[in-house]
Z-matrix of the N, CA and C atoms (Angstrom, degrees):
N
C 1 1.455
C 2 1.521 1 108.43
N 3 1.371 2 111.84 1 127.42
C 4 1.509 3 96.77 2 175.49
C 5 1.581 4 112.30 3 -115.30
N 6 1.836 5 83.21 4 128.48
C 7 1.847 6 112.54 5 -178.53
C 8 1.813 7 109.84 6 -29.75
N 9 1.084 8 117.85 7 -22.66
C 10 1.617 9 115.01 8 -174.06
C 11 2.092 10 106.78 9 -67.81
N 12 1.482 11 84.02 10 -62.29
C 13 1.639 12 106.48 11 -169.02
C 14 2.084 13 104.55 12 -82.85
N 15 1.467 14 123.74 13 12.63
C 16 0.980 15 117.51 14 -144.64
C 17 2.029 16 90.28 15 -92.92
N 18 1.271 17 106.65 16 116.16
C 19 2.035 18 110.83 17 176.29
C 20 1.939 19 99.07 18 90.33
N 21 1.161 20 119.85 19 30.05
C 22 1.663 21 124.72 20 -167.48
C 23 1.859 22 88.60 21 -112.20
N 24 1.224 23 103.56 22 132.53
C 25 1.656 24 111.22 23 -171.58
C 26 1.514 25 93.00 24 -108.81
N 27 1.661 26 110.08 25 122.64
C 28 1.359 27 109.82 26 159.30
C 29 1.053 28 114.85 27 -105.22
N 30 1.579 29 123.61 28 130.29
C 31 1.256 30 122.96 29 145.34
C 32 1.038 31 147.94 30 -20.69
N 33 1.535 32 140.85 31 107.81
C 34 1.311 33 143.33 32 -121.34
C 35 1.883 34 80.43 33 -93.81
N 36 1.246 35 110.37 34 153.50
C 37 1.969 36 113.35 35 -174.38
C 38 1.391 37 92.38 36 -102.97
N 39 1.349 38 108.92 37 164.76
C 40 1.636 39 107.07 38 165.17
C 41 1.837 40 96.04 39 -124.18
N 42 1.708 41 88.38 40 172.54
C 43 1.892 42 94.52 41 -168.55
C 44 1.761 43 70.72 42 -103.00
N 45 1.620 44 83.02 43 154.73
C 46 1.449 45 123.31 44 158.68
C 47 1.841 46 112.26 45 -128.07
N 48 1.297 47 88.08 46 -178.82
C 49 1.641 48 100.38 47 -173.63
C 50 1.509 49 117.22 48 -114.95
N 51 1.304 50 149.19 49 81.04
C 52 1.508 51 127.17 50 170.84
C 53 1.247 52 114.10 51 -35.55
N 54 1.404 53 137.96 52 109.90
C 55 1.607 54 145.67 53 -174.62
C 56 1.428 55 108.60 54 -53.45
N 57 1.732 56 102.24 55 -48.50
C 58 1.746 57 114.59 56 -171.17
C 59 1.470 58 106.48 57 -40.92
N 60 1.216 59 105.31 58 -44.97
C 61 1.870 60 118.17 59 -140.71
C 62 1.738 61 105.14 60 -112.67
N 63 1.856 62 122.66 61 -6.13
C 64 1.379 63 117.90 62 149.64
C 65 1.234 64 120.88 63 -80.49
N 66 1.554 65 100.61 64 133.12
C 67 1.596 66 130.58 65 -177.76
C 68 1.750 67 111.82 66 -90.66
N 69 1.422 68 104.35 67 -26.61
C 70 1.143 69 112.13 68 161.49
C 71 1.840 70 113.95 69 82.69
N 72 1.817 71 98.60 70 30.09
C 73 1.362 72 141.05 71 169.50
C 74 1.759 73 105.79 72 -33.42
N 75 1.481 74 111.07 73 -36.60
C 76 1.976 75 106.50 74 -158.17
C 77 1.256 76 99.37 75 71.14
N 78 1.386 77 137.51 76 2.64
C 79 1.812 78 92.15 77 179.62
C 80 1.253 79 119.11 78 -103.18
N 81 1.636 80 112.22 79 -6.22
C 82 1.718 81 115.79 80 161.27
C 83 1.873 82 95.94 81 -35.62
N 84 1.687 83 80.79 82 -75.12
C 85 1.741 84 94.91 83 -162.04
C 86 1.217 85 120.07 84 -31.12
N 87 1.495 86 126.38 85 -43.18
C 88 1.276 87 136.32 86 -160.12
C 89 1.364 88 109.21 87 -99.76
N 90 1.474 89 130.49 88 2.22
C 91 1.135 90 135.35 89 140.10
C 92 1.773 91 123.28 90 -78.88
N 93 1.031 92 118.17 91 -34.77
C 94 1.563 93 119.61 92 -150.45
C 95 1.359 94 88.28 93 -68.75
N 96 1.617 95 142.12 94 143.27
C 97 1.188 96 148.43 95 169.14
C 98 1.803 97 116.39 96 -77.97
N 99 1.691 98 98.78 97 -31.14
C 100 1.407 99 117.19 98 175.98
C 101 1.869 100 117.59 99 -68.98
N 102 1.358 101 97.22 100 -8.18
C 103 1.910 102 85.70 101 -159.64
C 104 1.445 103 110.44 102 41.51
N 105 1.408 104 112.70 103 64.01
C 106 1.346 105 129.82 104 -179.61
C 107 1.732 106 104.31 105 -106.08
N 108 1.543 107 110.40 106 -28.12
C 109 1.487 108 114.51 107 -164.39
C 110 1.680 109 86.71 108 -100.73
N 111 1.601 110 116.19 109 148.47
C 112 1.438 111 141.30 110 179.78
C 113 1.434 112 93.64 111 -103.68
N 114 1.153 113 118.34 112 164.98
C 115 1.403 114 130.10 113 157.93
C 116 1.382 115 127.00 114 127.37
N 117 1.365 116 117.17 115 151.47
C 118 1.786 117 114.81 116 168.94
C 119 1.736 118 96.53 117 -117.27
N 120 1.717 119 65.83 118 167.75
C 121 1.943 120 83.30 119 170.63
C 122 1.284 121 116.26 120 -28.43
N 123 1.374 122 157.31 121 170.39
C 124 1.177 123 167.97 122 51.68
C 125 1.547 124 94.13 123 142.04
N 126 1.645 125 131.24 124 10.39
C 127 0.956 126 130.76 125 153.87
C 128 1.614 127 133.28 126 -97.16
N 129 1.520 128 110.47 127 145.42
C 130 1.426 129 105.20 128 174.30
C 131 2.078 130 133.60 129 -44.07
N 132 1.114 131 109.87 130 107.64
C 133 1.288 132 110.24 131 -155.11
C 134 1.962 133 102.88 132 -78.78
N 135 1.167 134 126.00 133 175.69
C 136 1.598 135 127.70 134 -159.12
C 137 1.379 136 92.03 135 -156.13
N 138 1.069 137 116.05 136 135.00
C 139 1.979 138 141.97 137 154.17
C 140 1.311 139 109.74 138 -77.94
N 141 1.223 140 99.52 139 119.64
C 142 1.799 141 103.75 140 179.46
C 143 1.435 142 83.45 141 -94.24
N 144 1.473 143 136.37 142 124.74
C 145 1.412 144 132.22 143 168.51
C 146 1.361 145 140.70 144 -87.54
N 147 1.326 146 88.61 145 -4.73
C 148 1.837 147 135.53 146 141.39
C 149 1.454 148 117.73 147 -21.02
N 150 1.326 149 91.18 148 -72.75
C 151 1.700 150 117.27 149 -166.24
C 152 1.858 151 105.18 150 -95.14
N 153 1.259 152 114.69 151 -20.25
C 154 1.387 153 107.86 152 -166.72
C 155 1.332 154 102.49 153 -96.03
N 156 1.821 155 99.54 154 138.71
C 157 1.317 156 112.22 155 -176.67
C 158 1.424 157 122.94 156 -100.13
N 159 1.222 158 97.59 157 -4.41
C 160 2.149 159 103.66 158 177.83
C 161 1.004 160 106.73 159 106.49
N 162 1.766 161 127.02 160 3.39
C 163 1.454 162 109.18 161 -152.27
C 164 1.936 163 102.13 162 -83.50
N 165 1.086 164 109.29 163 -0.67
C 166 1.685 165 118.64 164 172.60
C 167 1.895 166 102.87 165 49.64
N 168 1.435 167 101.93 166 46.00
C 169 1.495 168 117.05 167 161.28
C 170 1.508 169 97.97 168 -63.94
N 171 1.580 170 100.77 169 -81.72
C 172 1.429 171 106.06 170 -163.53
C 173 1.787 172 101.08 171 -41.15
N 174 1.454 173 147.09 172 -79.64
C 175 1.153 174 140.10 173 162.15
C 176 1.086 175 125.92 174 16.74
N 177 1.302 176 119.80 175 -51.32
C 178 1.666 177 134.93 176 -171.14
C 179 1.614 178 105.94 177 -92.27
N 180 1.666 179 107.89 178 -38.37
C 181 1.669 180 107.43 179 -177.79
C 182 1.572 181 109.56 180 -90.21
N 183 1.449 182 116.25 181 19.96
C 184 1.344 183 121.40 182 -175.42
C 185 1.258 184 105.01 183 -92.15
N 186 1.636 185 143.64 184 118.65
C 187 0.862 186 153.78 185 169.41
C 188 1.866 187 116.10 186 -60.85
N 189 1.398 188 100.29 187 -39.41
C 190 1.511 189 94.41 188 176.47
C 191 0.911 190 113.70 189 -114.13
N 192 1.291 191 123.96 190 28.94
C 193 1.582 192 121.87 191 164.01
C 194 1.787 193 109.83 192 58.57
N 195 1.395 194 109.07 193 64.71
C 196 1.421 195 104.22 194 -163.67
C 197 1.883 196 103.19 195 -125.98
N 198 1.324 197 87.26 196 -2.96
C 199 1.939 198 113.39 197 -176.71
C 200 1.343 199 102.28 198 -96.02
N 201 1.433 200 103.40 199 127.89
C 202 1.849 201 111.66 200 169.22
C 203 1.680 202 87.01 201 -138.40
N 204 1.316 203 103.28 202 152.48
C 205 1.335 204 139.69 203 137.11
C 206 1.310 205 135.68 204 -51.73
N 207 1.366 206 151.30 205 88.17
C 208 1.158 207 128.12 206 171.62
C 209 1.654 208 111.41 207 -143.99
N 210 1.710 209 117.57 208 163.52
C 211 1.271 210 128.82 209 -143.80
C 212 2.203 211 76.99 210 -77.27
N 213 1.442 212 100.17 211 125.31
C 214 1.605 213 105.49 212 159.97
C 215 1.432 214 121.54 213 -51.39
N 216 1.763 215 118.32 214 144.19
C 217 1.102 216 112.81 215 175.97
C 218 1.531 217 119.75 216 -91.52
């Protein structure tokens, strides 16, 4: 544990989507446990930020790396 960051609460991040760079694969969707990710086949998929819990499933099952994380505004 390091003494700097030690009892410091971070804010849980939510995933978003870069629009440019979804192919519109399903495998965000079909990972996310939340039904947080929108979308069909071969369409641009959407983060309800609502429903998403940070767990950066979809992120990891993203083939083009088009999922980030970041602290909500």
């Amino acid at each position: 544990v390091d003494p700097d960051t030690a009892g410091v609460i971070v804010a849980p991040k939510i995933a978003s989507i870069t629009e440019a760079l979804c192919t519109g694969c399903t495998r965000c969707f079909r990972a996310c446990p939340t039904d947080a990710v929108v979308g069909a086949t071969g369409q641009l998929h959407v983060i309800l930020p609502e429903a998403c819990t940070g767990c950066a499933k979809c992120a990891t099952a993203c083939p083009e790396n088009c999922i980030n994380l970041t602290q909500p505004s």
